[in-house]
C-alpha positions in Angstrom: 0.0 0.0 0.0 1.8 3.6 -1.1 1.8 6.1 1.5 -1.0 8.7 0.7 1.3 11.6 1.6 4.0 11.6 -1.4 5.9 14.7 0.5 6.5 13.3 3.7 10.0 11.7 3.0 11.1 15.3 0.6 10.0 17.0 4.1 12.1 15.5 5.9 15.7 16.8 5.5 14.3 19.9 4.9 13.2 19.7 9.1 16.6 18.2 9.5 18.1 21.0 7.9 16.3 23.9 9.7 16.8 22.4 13.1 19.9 22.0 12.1 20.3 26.3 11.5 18.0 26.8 14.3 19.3 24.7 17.4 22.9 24.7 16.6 24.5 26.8 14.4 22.7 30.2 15.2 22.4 29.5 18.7 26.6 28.8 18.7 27.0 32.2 16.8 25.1 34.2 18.4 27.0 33.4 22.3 30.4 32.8 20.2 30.0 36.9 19.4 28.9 37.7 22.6 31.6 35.9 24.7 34.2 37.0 22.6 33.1 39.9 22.6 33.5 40.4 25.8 37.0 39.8 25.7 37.9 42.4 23.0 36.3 44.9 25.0 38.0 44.3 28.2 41.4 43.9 26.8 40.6 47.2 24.6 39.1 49.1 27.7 42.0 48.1 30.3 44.5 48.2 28.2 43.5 52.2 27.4 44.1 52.9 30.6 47.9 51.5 30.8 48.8 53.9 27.8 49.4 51.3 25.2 49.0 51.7 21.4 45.7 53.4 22.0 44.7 53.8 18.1 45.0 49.4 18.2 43.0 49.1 21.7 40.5 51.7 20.4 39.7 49.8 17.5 39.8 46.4 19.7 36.9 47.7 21.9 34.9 49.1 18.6 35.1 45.8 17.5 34.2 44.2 20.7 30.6 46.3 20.5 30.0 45.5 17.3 30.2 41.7 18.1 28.4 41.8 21.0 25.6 44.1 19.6 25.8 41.3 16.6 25.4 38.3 19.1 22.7 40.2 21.1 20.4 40.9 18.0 20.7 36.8 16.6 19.6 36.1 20.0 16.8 38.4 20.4 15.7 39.3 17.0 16.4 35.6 15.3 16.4 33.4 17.4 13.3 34.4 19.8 11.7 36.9 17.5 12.0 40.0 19.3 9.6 38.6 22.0 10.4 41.8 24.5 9.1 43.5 21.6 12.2 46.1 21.9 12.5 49.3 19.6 15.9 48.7 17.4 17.4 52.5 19.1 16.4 51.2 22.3 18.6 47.8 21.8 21.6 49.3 20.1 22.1 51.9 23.0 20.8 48.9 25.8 23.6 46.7 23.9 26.0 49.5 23.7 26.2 50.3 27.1 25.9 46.2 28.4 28.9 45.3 26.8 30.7 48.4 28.1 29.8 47.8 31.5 30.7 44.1 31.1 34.0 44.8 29.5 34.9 47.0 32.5 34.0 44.6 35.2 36.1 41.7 33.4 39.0 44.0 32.1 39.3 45.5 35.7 39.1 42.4 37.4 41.7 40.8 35.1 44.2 43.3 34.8 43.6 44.6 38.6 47.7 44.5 39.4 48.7 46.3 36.5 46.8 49.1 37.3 45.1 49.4 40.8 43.9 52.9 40.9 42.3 52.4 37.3 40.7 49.1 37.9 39.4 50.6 41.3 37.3 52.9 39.0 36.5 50.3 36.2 34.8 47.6 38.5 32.1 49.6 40.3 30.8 51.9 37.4 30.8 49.1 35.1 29.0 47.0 37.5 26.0 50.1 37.3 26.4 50.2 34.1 25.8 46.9 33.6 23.0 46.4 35.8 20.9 49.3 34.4 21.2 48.4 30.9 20.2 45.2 31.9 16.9 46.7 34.0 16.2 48.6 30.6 16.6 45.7 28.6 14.2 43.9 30.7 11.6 46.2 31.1 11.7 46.7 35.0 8.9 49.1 36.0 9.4 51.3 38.9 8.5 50.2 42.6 9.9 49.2 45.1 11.5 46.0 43.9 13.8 48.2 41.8 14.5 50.6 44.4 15.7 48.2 46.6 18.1 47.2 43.6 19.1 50.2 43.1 20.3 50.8 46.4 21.7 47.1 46.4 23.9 47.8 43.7 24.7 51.3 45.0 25.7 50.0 47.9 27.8 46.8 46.0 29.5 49.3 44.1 30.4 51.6 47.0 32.2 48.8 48.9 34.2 47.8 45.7 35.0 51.4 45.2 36.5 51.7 49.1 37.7 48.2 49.4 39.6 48.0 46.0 40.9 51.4 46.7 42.1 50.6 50.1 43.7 47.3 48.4 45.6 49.6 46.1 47.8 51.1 48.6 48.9 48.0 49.9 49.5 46.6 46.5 52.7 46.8 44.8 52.5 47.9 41.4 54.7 46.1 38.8 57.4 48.2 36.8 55.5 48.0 33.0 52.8 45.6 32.0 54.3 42.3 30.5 52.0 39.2 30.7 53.8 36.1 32.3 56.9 38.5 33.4 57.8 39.6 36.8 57.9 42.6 37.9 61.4 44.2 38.2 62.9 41.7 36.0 65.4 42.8 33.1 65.2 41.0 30.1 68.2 39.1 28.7 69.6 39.3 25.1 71.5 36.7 23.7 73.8 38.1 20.8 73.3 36.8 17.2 75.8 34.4 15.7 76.8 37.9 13.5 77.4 39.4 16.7 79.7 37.0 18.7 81.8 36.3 15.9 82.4 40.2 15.5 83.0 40.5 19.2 85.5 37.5 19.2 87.4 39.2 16.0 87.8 42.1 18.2 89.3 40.4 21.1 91.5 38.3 18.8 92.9 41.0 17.0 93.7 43.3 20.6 97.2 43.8 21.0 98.9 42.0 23.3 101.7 43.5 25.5 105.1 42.6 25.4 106.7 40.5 28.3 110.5 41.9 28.7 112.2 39.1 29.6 113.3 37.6 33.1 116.4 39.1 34.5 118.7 36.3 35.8 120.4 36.8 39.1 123.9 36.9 37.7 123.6 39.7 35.2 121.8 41.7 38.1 125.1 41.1 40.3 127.3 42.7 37.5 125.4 45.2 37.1 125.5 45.9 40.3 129.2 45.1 40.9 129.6 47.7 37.8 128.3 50.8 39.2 130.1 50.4 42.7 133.5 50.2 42.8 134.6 49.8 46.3 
């Protein structure tokens, strides 16, 4: 007996196929930019405040938003279908701002020793930066939920502010920022093969001083015998 339903079996890898794009590789892009992301922008952000090729950290950080802002929309706009329902200004600037704050918290956290007074600063605004693009982004309504995390986070961000700051008097500060290096260490060169054949030329071809020869104990005693007559 033929099946009555001829497109049943032609359906099928076409299913396969868009669970396939839906469940895996969408999914795995979208948090692939937005982790990463992270990263670019706490590297770009900390590494601003250390004085180091600022044009390259600048554009680091750029690229960091533009990945995470990426990510964010796959998850909210393909993925879920813009459930909330958000404006497109109103996620740009909440996505702008997340991953900013985000960036900070990590980047300060990580790179704390290299710069304790900076990261002192970084943590705690980034952590209210964070958390109010995140009440945005969620739609939080004013009451007294939100007061109470507003002065929860306040208050969060106050102690990280006094305690890191304390923290950074008491903490040395290395001399530059080197990953993996120690702090105070001097690097060593190691002359190339051009080099230490050049520098043993030079010691071959110094001139060597001449040895007068040993005076023997009977030419001394004429000599001596020669200048005093008795």
């Amino acid at each position: 007996m033929t099946s009555s339903h001829p497109d049943a079996f032609s359906e099928a890898p076409l299913s396969s196929q868009h669970s396939v794009r839906s469940r895996l590789l969408l999914p795995f892009t979208a948090y692939f930019l937005m982790l990463a992301s992270t990263s670019f922008i706490a590297g770009g952000i900390v590494h601003l405040g250390l004085g180091e090729n600022t044009v390259f950290y600048i554009t680091l950080a750029a690229v960091g938003v533009v990945c995470f802002t990426a990510g964010n929309y796959l998850q909210e706009y393909v993925i879920q279908k813009n459930r909330r329902a958000t404006g497109l200004g109103t996620f740009l600037l909440v996505s702008f701002v997340l991953s900013v704050g985000i960036g900070m918290m990590t980047g300060g956290i990580q790179h704390y020793l290299d710069n304790p007074l900076y990261s002192t600063v970084l943590i705690p605004v980034g952590l209210l930066l964070a958390v109010a693009a995140f009440a945005v982004r969620e739609r939080l309504t004013l009451g007294r939920k939100v007061i109470r995390l507003t002065a929860g986070t306040l208050g969060v961000a106050a102690l990280l502010f006094g305690g890191l700051g304390a923290l950074s008097k008491v903490v040395a500060t290395p001399a530059g920022h080197a990953h993996g290096a120690e702090a105070g260490t001097v690097p060593t060169t190691h002359p190339s093969p051009q080099g230490a054949a050049e520098q043993a030329t030079e010691e071959t071809a110094a001139p060597i001083p001449a040895v007068m020869p040993a005076e023997t104990p009977g030419a001394a005693a004429e000599g001596h015998d020669d200048g005093h007559d008795h």
